[in-house]
C-alpha positions as CSV (number, residue, x, y, z in Angstrom):
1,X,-0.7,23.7,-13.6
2,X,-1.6,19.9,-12.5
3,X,0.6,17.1,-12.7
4,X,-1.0,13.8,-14.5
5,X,-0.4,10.6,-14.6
6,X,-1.2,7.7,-16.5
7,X,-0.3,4.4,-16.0
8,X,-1.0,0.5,-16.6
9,X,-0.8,-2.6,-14.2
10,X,-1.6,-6.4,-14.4
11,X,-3.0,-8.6,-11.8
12,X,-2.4,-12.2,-12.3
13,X,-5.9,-13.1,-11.3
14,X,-9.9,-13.0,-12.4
15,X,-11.9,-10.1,-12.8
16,X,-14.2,-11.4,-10.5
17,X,-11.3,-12.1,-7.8
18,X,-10.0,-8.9,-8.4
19,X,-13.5,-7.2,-7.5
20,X,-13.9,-9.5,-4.4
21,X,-10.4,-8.1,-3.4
22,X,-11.0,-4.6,-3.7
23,X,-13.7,-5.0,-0.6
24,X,-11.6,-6.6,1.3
25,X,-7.9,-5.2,0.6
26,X,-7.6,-3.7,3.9
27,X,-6.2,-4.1,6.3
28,X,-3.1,-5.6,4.5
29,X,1.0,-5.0,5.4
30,X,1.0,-2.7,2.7
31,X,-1.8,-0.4,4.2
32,X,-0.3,1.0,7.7
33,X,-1.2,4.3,6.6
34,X,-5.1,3.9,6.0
35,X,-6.5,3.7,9.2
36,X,-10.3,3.3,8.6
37,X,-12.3,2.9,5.9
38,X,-16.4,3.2,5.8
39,X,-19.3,2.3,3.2
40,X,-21.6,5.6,3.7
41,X,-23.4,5.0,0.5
42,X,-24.6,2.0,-1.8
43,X,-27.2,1.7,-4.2
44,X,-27.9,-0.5,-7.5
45,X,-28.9,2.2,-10.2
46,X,-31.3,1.7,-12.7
47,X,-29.2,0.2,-15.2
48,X,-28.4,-2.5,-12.7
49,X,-24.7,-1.5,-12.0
50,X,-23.5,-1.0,-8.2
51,X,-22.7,2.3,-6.9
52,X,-20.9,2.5,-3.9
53,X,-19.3,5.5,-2.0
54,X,-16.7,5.0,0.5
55,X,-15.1,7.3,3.1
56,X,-11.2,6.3,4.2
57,X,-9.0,7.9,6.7
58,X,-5.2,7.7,6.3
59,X,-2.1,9.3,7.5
60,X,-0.4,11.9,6.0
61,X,3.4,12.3,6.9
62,X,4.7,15.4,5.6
63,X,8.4,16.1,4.4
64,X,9.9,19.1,6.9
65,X,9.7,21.3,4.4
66,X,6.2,20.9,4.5
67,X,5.2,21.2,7.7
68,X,5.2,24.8,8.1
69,X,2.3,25.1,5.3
70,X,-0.3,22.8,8.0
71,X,-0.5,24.7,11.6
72,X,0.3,22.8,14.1
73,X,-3.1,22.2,15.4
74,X,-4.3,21.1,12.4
75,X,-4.9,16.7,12.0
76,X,-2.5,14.8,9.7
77,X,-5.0,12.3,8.5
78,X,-6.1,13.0,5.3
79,X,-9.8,12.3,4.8
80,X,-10.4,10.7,1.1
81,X,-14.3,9.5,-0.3
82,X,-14.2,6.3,-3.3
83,X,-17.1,6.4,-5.5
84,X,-16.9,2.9,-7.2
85,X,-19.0,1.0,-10.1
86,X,-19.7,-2.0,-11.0
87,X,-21.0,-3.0,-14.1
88,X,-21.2,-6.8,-14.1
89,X,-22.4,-6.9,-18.0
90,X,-19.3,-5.4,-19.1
91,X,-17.3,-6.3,-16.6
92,X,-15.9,-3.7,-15.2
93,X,-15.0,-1.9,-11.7
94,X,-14.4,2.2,-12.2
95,X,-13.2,4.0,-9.2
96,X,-13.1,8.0,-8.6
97,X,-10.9,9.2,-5.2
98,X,-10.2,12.5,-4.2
99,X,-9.0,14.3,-0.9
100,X,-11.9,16.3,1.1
101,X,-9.3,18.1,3.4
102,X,-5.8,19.5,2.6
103,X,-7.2,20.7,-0.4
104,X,-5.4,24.2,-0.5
105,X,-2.0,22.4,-0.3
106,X,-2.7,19.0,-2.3
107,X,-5.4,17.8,-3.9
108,X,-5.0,13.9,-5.6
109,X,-7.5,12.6,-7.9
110,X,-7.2,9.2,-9.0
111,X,-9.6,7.1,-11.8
112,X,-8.7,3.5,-12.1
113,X,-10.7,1.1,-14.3
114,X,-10.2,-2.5,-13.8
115,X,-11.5,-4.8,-16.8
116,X,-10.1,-8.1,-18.2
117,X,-6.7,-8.3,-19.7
118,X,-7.0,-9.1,-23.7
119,X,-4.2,-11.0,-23.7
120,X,-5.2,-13.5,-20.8
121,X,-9.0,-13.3,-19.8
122,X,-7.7,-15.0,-16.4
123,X,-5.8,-11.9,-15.6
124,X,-7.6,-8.5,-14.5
125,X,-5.5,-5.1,-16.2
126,X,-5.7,-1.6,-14.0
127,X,-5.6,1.9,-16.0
128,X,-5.2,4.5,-14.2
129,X,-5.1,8.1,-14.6
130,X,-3.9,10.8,-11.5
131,X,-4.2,14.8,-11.4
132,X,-1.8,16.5,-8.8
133,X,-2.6,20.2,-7.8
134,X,-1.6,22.7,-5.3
135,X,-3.2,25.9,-4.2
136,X,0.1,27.2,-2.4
137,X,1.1,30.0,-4.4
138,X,4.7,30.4,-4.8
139,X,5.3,26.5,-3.8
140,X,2.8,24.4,-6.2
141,X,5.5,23.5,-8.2
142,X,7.2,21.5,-5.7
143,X,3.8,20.2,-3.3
144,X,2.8,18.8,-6.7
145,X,6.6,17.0,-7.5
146,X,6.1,15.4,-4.1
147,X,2.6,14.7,-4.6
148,X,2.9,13.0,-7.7
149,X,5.9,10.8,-6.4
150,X,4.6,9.7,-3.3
151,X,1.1,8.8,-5.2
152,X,3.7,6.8,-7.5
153,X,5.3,5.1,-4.2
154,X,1.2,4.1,-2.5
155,X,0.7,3.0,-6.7
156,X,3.9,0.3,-6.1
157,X,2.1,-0.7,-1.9
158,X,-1.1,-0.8,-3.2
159,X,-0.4,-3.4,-6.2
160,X,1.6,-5.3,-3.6
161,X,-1.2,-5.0,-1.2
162,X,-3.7,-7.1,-3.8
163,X,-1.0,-9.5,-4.3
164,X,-1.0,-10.4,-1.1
165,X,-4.8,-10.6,-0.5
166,X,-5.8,-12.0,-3.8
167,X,-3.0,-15.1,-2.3
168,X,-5.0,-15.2,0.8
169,X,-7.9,-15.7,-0.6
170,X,-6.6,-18.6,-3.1
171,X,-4.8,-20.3,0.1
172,X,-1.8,-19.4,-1.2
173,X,0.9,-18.6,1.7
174,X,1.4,-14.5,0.3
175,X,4.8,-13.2,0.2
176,X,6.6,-11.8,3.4
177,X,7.1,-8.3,3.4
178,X,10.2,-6.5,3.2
179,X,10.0,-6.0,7.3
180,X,9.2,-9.4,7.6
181,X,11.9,-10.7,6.0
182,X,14.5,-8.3,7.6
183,X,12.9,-9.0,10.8
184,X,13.6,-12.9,10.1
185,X,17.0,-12.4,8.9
186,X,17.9,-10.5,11.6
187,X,16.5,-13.4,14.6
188,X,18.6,-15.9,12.2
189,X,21.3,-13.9,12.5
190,X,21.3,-13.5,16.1
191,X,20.4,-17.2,16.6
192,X,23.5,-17.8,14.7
193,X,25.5,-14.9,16.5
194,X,24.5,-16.9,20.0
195,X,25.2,-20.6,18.6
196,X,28.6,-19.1,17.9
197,X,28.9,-17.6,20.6
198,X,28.2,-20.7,22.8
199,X,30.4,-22.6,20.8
200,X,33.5,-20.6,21.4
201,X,32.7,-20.4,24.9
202,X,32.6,-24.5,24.9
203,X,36.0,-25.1,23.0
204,X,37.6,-22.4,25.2
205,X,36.7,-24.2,28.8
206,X,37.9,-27.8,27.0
207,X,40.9,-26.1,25.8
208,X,41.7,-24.4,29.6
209,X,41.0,-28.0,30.7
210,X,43.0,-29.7,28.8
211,X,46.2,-27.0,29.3
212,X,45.1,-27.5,32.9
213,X,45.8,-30.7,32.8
214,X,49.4,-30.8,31.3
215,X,50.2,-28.6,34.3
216,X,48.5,-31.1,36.7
């Protein structure tokens, strides 16, 4: 049995922006876990649309219960090819990914095609479609639960991660990350904490001062 999903998104920008972005989405806050990423095929096929072919390496954090499936000496990273196209006359970017390794315990396939949103031409729209399957018999049921809802978690990161480039790339100051912001809050905070802090100190040496004085 696989698990499927299907789903829709909306970028608020051109379908040629969009495009431009998908070269150069990463690295981006929202990518920690793809590590490298590598063109190892490109081509322009003879009905003039551009085939590409794309190796990426990214991490693959496993829950505990997991980790006794993957020996120990085998490597975490999860090796995944991306065969894109372009088809400028139509306007649209298709793109195929699958894992090469891991395969017995997980294999994701993802399709996404990116075209021009009817509603707004100056806004791209993303289907895509997802198949979830396990090998591990006795256990598929639950490798593919956890499959599907961590591909729905790198969905949410990787929408955020195009928001942030496609602002970059309109000189638009992107949005601070969750991280970001916490790490901000928290240097206000102690800023604060240490102004108070100072403060106290302050009114408590006048106050001795003054007490000191009534004595004097």
């Amino acid at each position: 049995m696989v698990k499927y999903f299907l789903g829709q998104s909306v970028l608020k920008s051109s379908w040629d922006q969009v495009c431009t972005a998908f070269w150069q989405r990463y690295p981006n806050p929202y990518s920690k876990h793809v590590l490298t990423e590598d063109i190892i095929h490109r081509e322009v096929t003879p009905d003039q649309k551009l085939f590409s072919r794309r190796l990426l390496t990214k991490t693959n954090r496993l829950p505990r219960w997991a980790e006794k499936f993957v020996p120990a000496n085998v490597a975490r990273s999860v090796y995944v090819l991306e065969d894109s196209v372009v088809d400028l006359q139509n306007q649209t970017l298709t793109t195929y990914t699958w894992n090469v390794n891991h395969a017995r315990f997980m294999t994701v396939e993802e399709r996404c095609v990116y075209h021009m949103n009817p509603m707004n031409s100056g806004w791209t729209e993303i289907q895509r479609e997802a198949w979830v399957s396990s090998r591990m018999i006795g256990f598929s049921r639950a490798i593919q639960e956890f499959g599907l809802a961590r591909f729905k978690s790198n969905v949410n990161k990787a929408m955020k991660g195009y928001e942030y480039i496609l602002a970059k790339m309109q000189g638009e100051s992107p949005s601070k990350t969750l991280v970001e912001t916490a790490k901000e809050a928290t240097g206000k905070a102690k800023e604060t904490a240490l102004a108070a802090k100072e403060k106290a100190k302050d009114m408590a040496n006048k106050a001795a001062s003054k007490k000191k004085q009534q004595f004097v």
